[in-house]
C-alpha positions as YAML, in Angstrom:
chain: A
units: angstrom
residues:
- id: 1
  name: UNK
  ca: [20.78, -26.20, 16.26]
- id: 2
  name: UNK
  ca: [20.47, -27.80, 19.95]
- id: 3
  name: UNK
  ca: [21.52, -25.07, 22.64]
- id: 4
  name: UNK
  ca: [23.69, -26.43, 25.85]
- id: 5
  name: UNK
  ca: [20.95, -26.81, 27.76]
- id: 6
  name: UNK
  ca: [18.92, -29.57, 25.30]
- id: 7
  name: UNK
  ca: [22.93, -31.39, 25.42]
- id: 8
  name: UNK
  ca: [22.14, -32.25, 28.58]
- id: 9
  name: UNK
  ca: [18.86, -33.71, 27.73]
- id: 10
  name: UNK
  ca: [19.42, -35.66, 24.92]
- id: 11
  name: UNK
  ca: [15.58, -36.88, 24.18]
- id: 12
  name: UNK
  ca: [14.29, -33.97, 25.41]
- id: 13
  name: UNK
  ca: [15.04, -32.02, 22.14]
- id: 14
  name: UNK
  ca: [13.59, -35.43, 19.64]
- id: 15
  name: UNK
  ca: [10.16, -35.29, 22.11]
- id: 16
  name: UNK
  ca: [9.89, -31.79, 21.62]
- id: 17
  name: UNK
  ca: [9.91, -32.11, 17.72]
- id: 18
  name: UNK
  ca: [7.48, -34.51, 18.18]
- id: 19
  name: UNK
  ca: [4.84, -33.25, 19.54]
- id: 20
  name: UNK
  ca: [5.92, -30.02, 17.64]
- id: 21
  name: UNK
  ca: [4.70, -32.58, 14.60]
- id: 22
  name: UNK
  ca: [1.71, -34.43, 16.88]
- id: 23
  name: UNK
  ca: [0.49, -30.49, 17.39]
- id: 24
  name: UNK
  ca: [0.62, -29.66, 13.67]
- id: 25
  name: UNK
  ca: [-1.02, -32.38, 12.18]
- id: 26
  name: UNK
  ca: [-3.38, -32.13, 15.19]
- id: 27
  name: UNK
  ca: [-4.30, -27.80, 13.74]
- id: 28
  name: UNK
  ca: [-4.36, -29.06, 10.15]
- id: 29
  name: UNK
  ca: [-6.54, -31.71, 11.06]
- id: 30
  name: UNK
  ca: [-8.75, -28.98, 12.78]
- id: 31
  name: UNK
  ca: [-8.87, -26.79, 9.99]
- id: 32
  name: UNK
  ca: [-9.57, -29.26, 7.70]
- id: 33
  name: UNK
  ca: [-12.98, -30.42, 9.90]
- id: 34
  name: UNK
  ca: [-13.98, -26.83, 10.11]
- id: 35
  name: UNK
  ca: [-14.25, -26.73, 6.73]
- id: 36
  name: UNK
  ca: [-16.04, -29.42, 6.12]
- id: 37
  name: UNK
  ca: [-18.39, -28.83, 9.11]
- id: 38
  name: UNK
  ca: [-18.30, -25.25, 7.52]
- id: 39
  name: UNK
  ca: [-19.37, -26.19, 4.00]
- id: 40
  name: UNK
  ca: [-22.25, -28.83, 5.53]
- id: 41
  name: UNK
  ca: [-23.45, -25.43, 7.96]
- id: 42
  name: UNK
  ca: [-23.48, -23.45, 4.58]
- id: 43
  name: UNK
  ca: [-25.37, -25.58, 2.61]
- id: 44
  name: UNK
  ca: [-28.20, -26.15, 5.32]
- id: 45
  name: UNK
  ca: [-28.43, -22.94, 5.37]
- id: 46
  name: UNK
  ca: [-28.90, -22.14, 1.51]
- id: 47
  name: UNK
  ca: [-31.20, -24.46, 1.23]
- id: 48
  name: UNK
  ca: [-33.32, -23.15, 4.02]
- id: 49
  name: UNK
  ca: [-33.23, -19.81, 2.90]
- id: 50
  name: UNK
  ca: [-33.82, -20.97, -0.60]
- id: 51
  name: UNK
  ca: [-37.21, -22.85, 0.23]
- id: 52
  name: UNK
  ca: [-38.46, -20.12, 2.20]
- id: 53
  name: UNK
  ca: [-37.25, -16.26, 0.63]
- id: 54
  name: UNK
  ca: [-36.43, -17.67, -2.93]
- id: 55
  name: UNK
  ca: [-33.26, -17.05, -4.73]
- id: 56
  name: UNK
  ca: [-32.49, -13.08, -3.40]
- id: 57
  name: UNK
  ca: [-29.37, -11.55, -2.68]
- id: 58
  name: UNK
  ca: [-30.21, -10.89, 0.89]
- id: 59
  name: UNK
  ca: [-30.06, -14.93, 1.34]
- id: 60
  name: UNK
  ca: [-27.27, -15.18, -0.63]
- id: 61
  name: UNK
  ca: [-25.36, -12.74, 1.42]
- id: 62
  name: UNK
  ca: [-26.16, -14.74, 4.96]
- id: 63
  name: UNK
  ca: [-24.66, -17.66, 3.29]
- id: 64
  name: UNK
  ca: [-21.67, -16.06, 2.48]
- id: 65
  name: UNK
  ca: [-21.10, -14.75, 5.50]
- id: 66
  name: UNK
  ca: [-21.50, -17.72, 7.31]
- id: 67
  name: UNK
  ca: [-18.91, -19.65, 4.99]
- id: 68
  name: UNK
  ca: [-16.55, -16.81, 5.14]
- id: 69
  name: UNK
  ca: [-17.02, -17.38, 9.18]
- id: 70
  name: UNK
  ca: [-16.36, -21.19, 9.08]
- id: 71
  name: UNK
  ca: [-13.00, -20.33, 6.61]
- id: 72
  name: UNK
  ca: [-11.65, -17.89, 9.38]
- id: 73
  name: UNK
  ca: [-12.02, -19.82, 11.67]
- id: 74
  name: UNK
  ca: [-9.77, -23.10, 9.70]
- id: 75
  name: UNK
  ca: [-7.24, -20.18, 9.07]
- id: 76
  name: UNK
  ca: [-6.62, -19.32, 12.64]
- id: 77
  name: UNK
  ca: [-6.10, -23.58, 12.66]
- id: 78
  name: UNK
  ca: [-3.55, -23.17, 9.54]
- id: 79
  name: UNK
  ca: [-2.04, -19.94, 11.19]
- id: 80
  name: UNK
  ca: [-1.37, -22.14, 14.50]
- id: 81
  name: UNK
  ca: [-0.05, -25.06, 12.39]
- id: 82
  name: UNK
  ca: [2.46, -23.30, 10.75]
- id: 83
  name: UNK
  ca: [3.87, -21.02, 13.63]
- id: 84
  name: UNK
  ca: [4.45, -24.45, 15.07]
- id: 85
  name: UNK
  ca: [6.29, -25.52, 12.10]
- id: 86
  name: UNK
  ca: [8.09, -22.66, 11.82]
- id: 87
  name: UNK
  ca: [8.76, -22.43, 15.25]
- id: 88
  name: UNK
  ca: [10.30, -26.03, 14.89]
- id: 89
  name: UNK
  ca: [12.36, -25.72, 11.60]
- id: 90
  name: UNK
  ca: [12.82, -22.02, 10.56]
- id: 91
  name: UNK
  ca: [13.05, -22.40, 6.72]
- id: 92
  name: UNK
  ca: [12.24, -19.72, 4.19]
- id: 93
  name: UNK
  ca: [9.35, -21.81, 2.63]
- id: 94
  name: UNK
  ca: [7.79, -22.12, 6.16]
- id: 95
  name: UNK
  ca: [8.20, -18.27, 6.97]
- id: 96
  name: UNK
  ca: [6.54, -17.27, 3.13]
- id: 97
  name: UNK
  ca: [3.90, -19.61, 4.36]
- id: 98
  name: UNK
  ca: [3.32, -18.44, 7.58]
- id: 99
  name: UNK
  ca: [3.25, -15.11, 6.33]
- id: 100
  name: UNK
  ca: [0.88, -15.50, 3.70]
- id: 101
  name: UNK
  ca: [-1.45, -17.35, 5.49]
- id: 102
  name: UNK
  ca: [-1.64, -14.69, 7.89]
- id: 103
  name: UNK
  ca: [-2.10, -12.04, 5.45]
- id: 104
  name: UNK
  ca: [-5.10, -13.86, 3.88]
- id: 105
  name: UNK
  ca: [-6.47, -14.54, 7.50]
- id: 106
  name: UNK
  ca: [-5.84, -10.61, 8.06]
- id: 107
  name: UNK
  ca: [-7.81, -9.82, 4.59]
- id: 108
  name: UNK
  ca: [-10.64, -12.51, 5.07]
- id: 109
  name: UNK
  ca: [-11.33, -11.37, 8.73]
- id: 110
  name: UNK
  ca: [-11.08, -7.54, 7.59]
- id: 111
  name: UNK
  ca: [-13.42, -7.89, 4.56]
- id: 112
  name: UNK
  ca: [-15.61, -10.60, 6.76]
- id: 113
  name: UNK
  ca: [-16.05, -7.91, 9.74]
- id: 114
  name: UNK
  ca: [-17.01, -5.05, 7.36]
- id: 115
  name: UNK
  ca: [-19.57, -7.50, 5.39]
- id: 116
  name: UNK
  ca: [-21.04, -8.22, 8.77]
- id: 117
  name: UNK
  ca: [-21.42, -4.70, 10.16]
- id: 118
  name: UNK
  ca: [-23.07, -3.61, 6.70]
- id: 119
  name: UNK
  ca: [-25.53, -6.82, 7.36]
- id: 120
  name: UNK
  ca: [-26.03, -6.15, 10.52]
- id: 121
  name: UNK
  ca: [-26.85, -2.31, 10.06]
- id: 122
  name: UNK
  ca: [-29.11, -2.93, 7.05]
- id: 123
  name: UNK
  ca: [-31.01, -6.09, 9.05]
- id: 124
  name: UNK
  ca: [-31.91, -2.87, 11.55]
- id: 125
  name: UNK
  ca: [-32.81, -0.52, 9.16]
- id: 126
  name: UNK
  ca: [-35.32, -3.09, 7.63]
- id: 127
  name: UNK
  ca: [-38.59, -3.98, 9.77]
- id: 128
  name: UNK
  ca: [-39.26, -7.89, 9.92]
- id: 129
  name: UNK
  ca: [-42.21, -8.81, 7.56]
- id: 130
  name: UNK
  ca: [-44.23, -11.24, 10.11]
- id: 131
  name: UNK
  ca: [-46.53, -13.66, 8.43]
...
């Protein structure tokens, strides 16, 4: 619904939907490269911890983490996407998505953080064999 103010500017309200669109496509594009880039990190680094510690859980858990790192980050590109949608056209199906994107990026990042820190405090606890 165009307030008085965009009535006055008629293009000014059609330009602002479209880079409203330019900007979404632009975050899902984003999210979809980190990903990717994400996935290719990941892999790298399971098969580098496969060739040199074997097949333990300690590698296994590294390459989670780092995955679960690389998917954060794309959500925070999804979250952004759709605020701009919804931001744009309000509807209910853009709202349940927004919302449930951000409760899976609240989730991931919570579960993601507390991995870490248990990582982190066990990598501490453990001396570093040396060869």
């Amino acid at each position: 619904m165009p307030s008085a103010e965009m009535a006055s500017f008629p293009g000014l309200e059609q330009g602002l939907a479209l880079l409203a669109t330019a900007l979404r496509t632009v975050l899902e594009a984003l999210s979809l490269c980190t990903v990717l880039l994400g996935l290719l990190v990941t892999l790298r680094q399971a098969w580098r911890a496969w060739r040199r510690r074997g097949r333990g859980p300690a590698g296994f858990r590294g390459v989670r983490l780092t995955f679960g790192s690389w998917l954060a980050m794309a959500l925070e590109f999804q979250l952004g996407a759709d605020i701009v949608a919804t931001s744009t056209s309000p509807t209910g199906s853009h709202l349940v998505q927004l919302a449930v994107v951000a409760v899976i990026r609240t989730l991931l990042n919570v579960f993601l953080a507390r991995d870490l820190e248990s990582e982190q405090a066990q990598q501490a606890s453990v001396p570093e064999a040396r060869p």
